[in-house]
C-alpha positions in Angstrom: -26.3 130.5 68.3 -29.9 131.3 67.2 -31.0 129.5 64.2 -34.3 129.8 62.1 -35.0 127.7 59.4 -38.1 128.6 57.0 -39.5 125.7 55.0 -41.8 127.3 51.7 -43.6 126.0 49.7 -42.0 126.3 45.7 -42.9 129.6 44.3 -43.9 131.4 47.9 -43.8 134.5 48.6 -41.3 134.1 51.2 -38.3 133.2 48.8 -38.6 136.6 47.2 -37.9 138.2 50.2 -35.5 136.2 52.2 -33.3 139.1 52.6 -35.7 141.0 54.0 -36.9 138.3 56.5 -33.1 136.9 57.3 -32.7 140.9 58.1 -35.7 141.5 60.6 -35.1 137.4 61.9 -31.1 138.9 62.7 -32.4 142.1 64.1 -34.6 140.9 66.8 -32.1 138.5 68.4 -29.5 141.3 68.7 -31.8 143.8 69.9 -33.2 141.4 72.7 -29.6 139.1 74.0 -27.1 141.3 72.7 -25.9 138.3 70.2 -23.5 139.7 67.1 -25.7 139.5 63.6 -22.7 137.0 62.1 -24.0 134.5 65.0 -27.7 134.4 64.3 -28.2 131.1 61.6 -31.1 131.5 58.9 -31.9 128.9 56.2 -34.6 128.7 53.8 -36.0 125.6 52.3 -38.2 125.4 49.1 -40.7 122.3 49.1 -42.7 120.8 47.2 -47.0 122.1 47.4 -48.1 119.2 49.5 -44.8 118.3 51.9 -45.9 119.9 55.1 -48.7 118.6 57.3 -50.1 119.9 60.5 -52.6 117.8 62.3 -52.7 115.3 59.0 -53.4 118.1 56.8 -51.5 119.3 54.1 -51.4 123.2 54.8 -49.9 125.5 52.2 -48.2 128.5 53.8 -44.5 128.9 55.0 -43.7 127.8 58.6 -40.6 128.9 60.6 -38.8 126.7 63.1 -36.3 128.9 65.6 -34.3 127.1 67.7 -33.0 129.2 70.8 -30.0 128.9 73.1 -30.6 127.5 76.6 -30.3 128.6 79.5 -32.7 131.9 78.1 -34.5 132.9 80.9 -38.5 132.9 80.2 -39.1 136.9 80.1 -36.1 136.5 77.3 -37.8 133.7 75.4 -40.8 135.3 75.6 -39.5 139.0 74.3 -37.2 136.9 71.1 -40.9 134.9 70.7 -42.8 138.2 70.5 -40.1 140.2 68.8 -39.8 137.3 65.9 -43.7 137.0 65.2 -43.9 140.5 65.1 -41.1 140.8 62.4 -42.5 137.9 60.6 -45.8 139.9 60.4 -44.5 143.1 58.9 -42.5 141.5 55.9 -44.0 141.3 53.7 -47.8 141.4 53.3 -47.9 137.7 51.4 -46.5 135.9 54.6 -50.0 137.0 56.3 -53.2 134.9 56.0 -56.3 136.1 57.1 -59.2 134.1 56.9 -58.0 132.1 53.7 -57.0 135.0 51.8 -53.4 136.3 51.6 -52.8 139.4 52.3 -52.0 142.4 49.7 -48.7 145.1 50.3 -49.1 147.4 52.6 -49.6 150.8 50.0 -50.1 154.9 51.3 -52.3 155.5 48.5 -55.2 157.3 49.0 -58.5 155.0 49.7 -56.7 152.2 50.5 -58.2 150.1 52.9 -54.4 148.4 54.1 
């Protein structure tokens, strides 16, 4: 049983969209092994600004933890790995950091530069 646990920080963008992202984190599982949705685990947990650390740093954006069934073969691991950063990309524009700044919707309108 896949399971993907999202820590956010309180207020993130990330808990207004769970639905969206427990739907594309569902998706790409089935599509690559085949799995049924009902057995593909997601969980979201709010934290406090200032509870997650990477390299003794506090860091503000979400961070996603999968864990995946063994005995995956590599080219499987690799297309679920592939497949789930993709999804995590394309919803929605506020999970995205690019050089500090957070990202804005994707929008059609006309002179957009997005």
């Amino acid at each position: 049983m896949p399971y993907y646990q999202f820590t956010v920080p309180t207020g993130g963008a990330t808990l207004q969209h769970k639905s969206e992202v427990a739907a594309a984190m569902t998706k790409v599982p089935s599509e690559v092994t085949g799995a049924p949705g009902a057995y593909v685990y997601r969980s979201f947990v709010e934290v406090p600004p200032g509870s997650v650390f990477v390299s003794g740093e506090p860091v503000s954006g979400s961070r996603m933890v999968g864990i995946i069934r063994q005995g995956r073969s590599p080219e499987v691991k690799a297309k679920l790995i592939h497949g789930l950063a993709d999804a995590w990309c394309e919803i929605p524009g506020a999970n995205a950091l690019e050089d500090g700044v957070i990202l804005p919707e994707i929008t059609d309108e006309p002179g957009a530069i997005y």
